[in-house]
Kinemage of the C-alpha trace (Angstrom):
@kinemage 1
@onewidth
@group {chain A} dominant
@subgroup {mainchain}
@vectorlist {calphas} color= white
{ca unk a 1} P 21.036 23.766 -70.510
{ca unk a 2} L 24.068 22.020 -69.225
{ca unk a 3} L 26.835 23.470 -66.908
{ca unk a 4} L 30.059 23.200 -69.119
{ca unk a 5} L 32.749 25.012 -67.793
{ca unk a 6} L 33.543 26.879 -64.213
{ca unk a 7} L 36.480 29.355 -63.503
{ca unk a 8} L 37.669 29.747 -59.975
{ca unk a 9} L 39.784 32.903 -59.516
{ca unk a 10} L 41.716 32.173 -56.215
{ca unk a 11} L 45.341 33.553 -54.950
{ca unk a 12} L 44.852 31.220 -51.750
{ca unk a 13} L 45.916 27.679 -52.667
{ca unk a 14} L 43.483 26.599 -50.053
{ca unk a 15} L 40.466 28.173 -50.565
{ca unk a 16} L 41.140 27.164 -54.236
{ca unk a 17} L 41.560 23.828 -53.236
{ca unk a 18} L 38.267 23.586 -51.004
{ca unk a 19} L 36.350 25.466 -53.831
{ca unk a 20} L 37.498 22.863 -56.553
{ca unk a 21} L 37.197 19.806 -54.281
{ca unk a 22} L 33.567 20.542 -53.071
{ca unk a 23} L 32.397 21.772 -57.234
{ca unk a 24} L 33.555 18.729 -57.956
{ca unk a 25} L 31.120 16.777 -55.741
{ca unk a 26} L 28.107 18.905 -57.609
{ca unk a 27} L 29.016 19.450 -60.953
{ca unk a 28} L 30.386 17.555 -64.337
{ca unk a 29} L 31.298 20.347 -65.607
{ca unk a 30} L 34.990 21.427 -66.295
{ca unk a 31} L 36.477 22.958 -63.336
{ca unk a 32} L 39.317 25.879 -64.040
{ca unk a 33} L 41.369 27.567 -61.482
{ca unk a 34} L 43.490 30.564 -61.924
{ca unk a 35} L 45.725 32.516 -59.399
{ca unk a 36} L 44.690 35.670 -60.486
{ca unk a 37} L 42.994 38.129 -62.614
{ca unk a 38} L 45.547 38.012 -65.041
{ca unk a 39} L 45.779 34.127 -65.804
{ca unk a 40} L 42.423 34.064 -65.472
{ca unk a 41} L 42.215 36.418 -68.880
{ca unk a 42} L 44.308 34.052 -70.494
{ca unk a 43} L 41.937 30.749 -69.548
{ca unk a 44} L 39.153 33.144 -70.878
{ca unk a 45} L 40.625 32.354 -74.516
{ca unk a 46} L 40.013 29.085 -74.417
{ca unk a 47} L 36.739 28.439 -72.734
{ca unk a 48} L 33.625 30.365 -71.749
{ca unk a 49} L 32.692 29.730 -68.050
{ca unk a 50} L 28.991 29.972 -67.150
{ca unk a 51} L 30.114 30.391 -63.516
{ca unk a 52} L 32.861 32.765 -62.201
{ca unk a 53} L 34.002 32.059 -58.462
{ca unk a 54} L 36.070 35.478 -58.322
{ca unk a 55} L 37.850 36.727 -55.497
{ca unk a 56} L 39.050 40.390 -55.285
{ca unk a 57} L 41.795 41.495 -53.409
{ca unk a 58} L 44.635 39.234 -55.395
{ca unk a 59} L 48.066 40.283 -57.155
{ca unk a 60} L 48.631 41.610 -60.552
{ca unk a 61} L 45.487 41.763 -61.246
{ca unk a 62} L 42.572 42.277 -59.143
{ca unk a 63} L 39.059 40.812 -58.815
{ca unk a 64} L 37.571 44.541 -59.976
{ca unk a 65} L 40.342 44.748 -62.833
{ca unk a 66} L 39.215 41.288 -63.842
{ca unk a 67} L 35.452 42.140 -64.135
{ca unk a 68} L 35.865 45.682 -66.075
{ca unk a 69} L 37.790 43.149 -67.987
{ca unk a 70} L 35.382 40.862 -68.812
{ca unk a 71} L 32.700 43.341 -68.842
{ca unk a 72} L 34.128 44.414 -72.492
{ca unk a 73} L 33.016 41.525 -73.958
{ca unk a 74} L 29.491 39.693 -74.819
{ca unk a 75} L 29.665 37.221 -72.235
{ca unk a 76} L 28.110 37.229 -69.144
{ca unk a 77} L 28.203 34.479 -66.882
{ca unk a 78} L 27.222 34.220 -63.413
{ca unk a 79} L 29.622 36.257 -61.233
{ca unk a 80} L 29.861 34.766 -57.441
{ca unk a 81} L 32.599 37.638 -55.151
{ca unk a 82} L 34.247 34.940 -53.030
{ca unk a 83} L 35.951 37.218 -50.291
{ca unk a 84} L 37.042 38.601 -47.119
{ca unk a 85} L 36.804 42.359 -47.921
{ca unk a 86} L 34.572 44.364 -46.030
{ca unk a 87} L 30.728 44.415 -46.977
{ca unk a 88} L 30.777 47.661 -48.132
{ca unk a 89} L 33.480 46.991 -50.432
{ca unk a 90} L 31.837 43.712 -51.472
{ca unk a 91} L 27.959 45.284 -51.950
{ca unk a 92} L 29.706 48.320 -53.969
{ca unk a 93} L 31.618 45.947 -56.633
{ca unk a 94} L 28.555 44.339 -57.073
{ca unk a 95} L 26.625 47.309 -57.790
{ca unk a 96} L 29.737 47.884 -60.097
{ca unk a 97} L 28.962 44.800 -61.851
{ca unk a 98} L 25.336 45.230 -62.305
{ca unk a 99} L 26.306 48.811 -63.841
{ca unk a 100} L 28.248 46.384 -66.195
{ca unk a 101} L 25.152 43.964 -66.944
{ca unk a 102} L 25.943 41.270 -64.897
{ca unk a 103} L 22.736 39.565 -63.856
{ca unk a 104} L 22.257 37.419 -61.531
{ca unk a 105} L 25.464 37.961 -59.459
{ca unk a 106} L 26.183 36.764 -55.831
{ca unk a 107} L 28.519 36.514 -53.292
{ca unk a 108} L 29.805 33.678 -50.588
{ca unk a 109} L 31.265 33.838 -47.386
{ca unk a 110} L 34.615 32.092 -46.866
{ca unk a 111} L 34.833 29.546 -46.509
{ca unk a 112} L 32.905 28.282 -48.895
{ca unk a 113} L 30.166 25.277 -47.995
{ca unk a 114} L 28.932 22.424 -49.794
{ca unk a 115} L 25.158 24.105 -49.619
{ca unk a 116} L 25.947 27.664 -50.712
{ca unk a 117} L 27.653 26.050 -53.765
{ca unk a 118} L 24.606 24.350 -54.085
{ca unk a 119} L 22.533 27.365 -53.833
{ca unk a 120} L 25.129 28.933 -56.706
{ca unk a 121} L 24.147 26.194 -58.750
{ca unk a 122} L 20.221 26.199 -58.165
{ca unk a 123} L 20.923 30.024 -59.116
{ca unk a 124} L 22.299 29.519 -62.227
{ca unk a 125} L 19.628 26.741 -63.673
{ca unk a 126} L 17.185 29.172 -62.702
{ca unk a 127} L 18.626 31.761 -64.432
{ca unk a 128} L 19.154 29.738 -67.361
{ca unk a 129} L 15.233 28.382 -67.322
{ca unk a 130} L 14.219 32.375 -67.416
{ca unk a 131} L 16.187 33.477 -70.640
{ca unk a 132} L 14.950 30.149 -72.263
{ca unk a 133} L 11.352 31.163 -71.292
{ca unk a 134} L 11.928 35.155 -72.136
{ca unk a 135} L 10.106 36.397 -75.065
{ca unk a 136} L 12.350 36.558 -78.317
{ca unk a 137} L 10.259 39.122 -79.506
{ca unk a 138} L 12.502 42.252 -79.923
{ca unk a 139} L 9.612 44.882 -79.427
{ca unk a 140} L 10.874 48.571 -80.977
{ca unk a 141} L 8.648 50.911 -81.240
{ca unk a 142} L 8.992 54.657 -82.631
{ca unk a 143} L 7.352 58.153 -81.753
{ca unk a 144} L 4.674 58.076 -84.874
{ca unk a 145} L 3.220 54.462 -83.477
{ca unk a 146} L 3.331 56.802 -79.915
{ca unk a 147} L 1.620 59.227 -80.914
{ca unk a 148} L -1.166 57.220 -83.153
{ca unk a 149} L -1.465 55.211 -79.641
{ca unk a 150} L -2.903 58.422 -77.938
{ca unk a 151} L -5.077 59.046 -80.416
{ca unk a 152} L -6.390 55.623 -80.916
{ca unk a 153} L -6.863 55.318 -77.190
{ca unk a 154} L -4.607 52.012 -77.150
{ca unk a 155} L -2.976 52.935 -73.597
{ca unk a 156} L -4.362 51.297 -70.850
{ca unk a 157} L -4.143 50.806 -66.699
{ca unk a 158} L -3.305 47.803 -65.040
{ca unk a 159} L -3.609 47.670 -61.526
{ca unk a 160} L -1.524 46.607 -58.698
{ca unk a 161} L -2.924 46.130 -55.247
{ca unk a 162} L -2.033 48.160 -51.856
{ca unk a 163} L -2.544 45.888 -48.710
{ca unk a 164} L -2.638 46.825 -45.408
{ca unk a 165} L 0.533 45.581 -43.511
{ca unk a 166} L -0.774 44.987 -40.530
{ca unk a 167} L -4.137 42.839 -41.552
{ca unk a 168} L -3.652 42.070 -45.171
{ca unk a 169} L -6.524 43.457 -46.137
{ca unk a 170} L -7.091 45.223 -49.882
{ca unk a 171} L -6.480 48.945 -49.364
{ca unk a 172} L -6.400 50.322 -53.406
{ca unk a 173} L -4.345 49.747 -56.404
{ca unk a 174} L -1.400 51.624 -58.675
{ca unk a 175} L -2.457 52.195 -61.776
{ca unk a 176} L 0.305 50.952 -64.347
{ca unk a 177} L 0.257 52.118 -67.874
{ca unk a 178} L 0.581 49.687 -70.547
{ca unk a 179} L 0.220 49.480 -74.157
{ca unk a 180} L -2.017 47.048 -75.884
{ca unk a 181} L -1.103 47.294 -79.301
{ca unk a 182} L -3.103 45.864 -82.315
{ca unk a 183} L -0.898 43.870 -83.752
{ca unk a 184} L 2.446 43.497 -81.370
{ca unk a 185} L 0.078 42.822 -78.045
{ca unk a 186} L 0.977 44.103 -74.856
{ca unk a 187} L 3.954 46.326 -74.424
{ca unk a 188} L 5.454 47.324 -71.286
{ca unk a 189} L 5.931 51.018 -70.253
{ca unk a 190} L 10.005 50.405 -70.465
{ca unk a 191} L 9.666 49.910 -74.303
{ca unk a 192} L 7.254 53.534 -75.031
{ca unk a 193} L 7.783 56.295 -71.480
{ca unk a 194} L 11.317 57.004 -72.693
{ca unk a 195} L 9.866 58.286 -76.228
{ca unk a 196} L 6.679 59.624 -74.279
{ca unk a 197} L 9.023 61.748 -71.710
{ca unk a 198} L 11.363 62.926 -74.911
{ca unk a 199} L 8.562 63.364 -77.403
{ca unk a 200} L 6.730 65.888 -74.754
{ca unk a 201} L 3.355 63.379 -74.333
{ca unk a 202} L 3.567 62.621 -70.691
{ca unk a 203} L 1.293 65.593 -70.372
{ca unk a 204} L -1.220 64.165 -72.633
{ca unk a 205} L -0.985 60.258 -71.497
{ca unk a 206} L -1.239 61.310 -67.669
{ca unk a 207} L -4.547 62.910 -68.406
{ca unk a 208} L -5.524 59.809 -70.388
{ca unk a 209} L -4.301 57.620 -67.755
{ca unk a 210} L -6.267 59.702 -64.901
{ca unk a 211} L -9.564 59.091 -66.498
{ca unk a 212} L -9.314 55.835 -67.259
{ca unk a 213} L -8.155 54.670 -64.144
{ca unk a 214} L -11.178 56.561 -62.406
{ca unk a 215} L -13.621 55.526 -64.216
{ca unk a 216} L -12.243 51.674 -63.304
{ca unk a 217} L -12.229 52.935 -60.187
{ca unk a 218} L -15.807 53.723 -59.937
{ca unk a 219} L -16.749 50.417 -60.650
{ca unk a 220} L -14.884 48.812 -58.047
{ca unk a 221} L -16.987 51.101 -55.632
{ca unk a 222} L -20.119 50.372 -56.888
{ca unk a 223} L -19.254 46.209 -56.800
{ca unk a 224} L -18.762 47.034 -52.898
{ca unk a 225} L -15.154 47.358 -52.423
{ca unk a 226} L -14.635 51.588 -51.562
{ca unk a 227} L -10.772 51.204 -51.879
{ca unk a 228} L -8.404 54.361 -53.452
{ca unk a 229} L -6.608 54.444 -56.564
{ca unk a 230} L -3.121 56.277 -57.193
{ca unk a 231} L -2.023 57.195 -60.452
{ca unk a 232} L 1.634 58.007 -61.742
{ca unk a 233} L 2.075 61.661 -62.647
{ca unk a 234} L 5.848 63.585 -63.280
{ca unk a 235} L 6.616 67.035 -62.043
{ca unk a 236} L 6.259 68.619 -65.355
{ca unk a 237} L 2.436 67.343 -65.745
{ca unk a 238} L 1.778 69.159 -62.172
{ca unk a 239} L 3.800 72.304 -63.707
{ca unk a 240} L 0.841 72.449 -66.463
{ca unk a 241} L -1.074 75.348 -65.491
{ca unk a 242} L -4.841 73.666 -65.868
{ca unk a 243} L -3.723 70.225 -63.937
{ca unk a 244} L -5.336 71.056 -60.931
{ca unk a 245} L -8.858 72.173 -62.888
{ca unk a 246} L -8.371 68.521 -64.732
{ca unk a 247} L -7.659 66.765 -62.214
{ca unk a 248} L -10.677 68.188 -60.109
{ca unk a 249} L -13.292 68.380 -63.578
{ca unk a 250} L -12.476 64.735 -63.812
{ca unk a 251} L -13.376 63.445 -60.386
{ca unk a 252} L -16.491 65.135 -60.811
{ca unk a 253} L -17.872 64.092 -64.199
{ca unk a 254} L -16.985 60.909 -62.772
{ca unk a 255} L -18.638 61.172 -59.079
{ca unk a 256} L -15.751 60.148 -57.712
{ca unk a 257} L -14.283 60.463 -54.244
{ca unk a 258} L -11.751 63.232 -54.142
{ca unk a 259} L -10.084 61.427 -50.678
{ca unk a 260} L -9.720 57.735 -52.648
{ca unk a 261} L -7.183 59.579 -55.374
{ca unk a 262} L -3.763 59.348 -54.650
{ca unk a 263} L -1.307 60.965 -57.338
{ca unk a 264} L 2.226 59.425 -57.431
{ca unk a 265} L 4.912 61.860 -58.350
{ca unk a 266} L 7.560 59.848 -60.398
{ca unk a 267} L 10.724 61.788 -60.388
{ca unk a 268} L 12.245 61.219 -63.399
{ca unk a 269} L 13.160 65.325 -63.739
{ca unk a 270} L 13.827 67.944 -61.458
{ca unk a 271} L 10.721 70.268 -60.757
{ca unk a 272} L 11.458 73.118 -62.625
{ca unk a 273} L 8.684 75.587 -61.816
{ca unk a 274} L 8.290 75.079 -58.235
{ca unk a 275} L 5.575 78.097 -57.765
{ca unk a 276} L 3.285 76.262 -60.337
{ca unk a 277} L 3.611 73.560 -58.992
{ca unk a 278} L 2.674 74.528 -55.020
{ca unk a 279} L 0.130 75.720 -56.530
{ca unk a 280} L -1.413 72.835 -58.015
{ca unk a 281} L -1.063 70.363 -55.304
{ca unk a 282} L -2.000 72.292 -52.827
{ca unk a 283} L -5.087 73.478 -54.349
{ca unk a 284} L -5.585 69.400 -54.597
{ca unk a 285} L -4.746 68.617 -51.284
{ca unk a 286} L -7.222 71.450 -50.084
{ca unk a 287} L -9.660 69.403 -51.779
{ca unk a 288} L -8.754 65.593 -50.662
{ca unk a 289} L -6.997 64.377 -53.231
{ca unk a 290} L -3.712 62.460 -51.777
{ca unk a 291} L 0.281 63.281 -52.809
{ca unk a 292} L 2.695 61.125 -52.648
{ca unk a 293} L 6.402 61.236 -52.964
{ca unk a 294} L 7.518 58.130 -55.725
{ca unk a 295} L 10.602 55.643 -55.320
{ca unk a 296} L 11.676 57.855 -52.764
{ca unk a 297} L 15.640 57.852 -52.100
{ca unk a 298} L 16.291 57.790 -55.389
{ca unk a 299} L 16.296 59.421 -58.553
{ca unk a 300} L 15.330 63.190 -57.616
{ca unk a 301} L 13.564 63.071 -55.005
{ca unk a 302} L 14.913 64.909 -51.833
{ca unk a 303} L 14.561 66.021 -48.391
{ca unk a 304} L 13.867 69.325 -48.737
{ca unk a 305} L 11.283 68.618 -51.511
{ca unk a 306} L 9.418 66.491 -49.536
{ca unk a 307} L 9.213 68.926 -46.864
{ca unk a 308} L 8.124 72.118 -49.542
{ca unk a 309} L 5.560 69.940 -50.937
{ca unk a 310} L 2.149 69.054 -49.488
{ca unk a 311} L 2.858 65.281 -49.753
{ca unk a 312} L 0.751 63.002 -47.944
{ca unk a 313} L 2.665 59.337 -48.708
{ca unk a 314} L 6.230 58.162 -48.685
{ca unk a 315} L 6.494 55.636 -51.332
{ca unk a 316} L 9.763 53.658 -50.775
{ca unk a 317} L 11.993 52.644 -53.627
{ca unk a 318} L 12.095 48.825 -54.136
{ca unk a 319} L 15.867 48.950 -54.063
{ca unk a 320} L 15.963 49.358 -50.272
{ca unk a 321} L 13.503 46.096 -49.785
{ca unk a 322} L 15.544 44.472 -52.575
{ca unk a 323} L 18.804 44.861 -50.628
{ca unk a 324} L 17.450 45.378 -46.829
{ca unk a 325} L 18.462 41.575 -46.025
{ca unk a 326} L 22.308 41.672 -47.148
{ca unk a 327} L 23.109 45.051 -47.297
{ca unk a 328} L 23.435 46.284 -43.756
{ca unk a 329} L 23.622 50.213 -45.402
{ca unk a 330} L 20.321 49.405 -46.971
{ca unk a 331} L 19.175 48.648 -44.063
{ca unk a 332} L 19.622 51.686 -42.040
{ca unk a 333} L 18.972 53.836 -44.867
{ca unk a 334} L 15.224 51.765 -44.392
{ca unk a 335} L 14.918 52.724 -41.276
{ca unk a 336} L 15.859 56.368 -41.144
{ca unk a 337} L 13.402 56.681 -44.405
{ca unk a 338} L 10.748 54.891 -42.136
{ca unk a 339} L 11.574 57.282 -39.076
{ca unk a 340} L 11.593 59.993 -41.232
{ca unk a 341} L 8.227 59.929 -42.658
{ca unk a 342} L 6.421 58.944 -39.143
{ca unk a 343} L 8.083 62.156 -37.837
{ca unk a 344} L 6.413 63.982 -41.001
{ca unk a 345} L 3.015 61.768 -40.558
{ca unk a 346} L 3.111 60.753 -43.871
{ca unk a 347} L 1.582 57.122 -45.040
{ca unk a 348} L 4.512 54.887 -45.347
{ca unk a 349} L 4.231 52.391 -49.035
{ca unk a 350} L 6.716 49.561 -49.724
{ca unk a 351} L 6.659 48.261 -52.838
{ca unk a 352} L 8.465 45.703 -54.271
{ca unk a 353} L 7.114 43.159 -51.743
{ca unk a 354} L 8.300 39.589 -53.640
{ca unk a 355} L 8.596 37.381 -50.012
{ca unk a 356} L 6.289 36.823 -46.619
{ca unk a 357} L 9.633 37.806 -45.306
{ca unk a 358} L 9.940 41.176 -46.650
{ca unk a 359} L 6.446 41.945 -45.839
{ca unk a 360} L 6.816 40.606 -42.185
{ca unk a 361} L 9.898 42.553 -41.814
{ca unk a 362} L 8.212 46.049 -43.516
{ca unk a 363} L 4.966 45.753 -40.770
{ca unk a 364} L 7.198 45.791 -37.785
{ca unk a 365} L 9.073 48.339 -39.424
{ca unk a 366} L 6.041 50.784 -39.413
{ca unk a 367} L 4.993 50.616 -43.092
{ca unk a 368} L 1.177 51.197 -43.337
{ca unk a 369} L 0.718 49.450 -46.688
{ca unk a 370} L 2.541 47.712 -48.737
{ca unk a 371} L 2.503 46.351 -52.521
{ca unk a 372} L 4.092 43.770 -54.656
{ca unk a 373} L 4.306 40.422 -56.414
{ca unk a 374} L 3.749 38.593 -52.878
{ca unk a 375} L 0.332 39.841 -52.931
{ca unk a 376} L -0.096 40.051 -56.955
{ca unk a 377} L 1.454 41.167 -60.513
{ca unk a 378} L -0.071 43.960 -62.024
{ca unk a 379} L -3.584 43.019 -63.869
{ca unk a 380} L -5.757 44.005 -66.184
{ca unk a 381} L -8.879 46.206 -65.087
{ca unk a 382} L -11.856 43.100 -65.445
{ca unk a 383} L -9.275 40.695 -63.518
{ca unk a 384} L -8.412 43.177 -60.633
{ca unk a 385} L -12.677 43.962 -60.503
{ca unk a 386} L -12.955 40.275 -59.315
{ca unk a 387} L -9.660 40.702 -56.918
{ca unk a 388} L -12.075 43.701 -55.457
{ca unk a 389} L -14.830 41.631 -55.310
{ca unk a 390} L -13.803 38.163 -53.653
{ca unk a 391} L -11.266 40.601 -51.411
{ca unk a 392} L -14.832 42.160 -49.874
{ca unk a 393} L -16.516 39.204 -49.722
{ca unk a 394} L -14.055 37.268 -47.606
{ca unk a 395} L -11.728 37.913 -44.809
{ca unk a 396} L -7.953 39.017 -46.034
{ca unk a 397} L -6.101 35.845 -46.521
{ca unk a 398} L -2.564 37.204 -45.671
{ca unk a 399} L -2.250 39.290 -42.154
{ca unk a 400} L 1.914 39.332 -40.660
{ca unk a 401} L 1.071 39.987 -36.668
């Protein structure tokens, strides 16, 4: 797809100047400048930009009036903040815009350079080269097919790895739920867990999920590679007053490991029965079986949870590795997350490794393990058997000392 039509949004007739000249150097495209939010409404009704050089603090109208603006209609073009305001300022109308559905967005320093247009540019093909390769498939699915899933055993795990940050080497593997349907294929856990949570089945899928996984498990022991598995569970399946038995009745019919089970609390809901609760994990923990604290810093998870619970593993939210590199908030809120659980002695788990960078940067941080699409995207449970197997038979081909 071909560039057509830029908008600069510029109250400094320099900067707008330097913008235009150096977009014209890189692009064919039609190049519009406006001096402010307002005019820049008005150029809106006559052409659709696919790129938006916006500054924010301007007259009349601002740079934040402007996108609430635009965010009322269908389009969505590639929003670059061009401006001086503080970071914090900058990082929080960007989350702002995201809220809005603006993806990708970015932002450039002033002033501008020939290469970070270039980079803006690069973005925006990209971008452009994943919604023409995006599925037009419009999966819906509704709480009957949900339920007949269950029954017809159609759920399934793939697995993620867990490697070591400071060797590399395979340490065990998330179990991710997804759905392989008859006839629509494979469907990803964003398109069924909302009906699953609302529908009251998490219950019944988490048990489903626990003994499939394990018995996968299993067989990556007996091909040589003793690694753990951790499985998603919410507060409201550890609330269920036989989890612990199931839990424990299924590692045993299984002759599994109690110590290579990790369970992954997902908080998506407050913990409403907190005695119930105590009581099942730490009836677990007596017995081996791992706890850890999910996408911690967000959602509901909390200080003073993770201190009343027996948790054994900090699981850090992705967001924080997403944003660790320009967000210098994200950053510290890292750090104090990764201080926090040493003091605790809990196992520290990125995820949401994508770069050699991030996982560099996590390992001197003091993560112990770490897991993402740098090391592999979730698989299905033959493919990740043969991960196991040529991980054990060689020596771990990514190590960050």
């Amino acid at each position: 797809m071909q560039l057509k039509n830029v908008l600069i949004i510029e109250d400094d007739h320099f900067h707008a100047t330097i913008l235009h000249k150096l977009l014209s150097t890189l692009v064919t495209a039609g190049i519009h400048v406006a001096n402010n939010g307002k005019q820049a409404v008005e150029i809106l009704k006559t052409i659709t930009p696919d790129i938006i050089f916006c500054d924010l603090y301007m007259p009349d109208m601002d740079g934040v009036e402007f996108i609430r603006h635009i965010a009322k209609t269908q389009h969505r073009p590639l929003l670059v903040i061009t401006s001086s305001v503080t970071n914090d300022v900058q990082a929080a109308v960007i989350d702002m815009s995201h809220s809005y559905g603006f993806e990708p967005i970015t932002r450039i320093s002033k002033p501008v350079s020939k290469e970070a247009l270039a980079q803006v540019i690069h973005q925006w093909e990209q971008s452009q080269l994943k919604i023409q390769q995006a599925p037009k498939e419009n999966i819906e699915v509704n709480p009957d097919q949900v339920r007949q899933a269950l029954l017809h055993d159609e759920f399934e795990p793939f697995f993620q790895g867990h490697y070591c940050a400071r060797t590399g080497a395979l340490l065990g593997a998330e179990a991710l739920v997804r759905w392989r349907h008859p006839e629509l294929g494979l469907i990803t856990p964003d398109k069924f867990l909302p009906i699953v949570i609302s529908q009251g089945l998490s219950y019944a899928l988490s048990c489903k999920m626990l003994r499939y996984s394990i018995e996968e498990a299993v067989k990556w022991h007996q091909a040589g590679a003793p690694i753990s598995v951790s499985i998603n569970i919410s507060p409201s399946d550890i609330e269920q007053d036989d989890f612990a038995d199931k839990v424990l009745q299924t590692l045993e019919e299984a002759r599994f490991p109690a110590n290579k089970l990790t369970l992954e609390v997902t908080e998506v809901e407050i913990t409403e029965d907190l005695a119930r609760s105590l009581d099942n994990t730490s009836r677990l923990r007596m017995r081996g079986v791992s706890l850890s604290i999910d996408d911690f810093g967000t959602g509901y998870s909390s200080i003073s949870q993770l201190i009343n619970s027996p948790f054994s593993e900090l699981k850090i939210d992705r967001l924080f590795i997403e944003r660790m590199s320009n967000s210098q908030k994200h950053f510290a809120a890292l750090q104090c997350i990764i201080g926090l659980g040493k003091s605790l002695n809990l196992k520290l788990v990125a995820e949401g490794i994508e770069t050699q960078l991030q996982a560099k940067m996590l390992a001197k941080l003091g993560c112990n393990s770490l897991q993402g699409y740098y090391f592999n995207k979730p698989m299905p449970a033959d493919q990740f058997l043969k991960t196991c197997m040529q991980a054990f038979c060689s020596k771990p081909a990514k190590a960050f000392d």
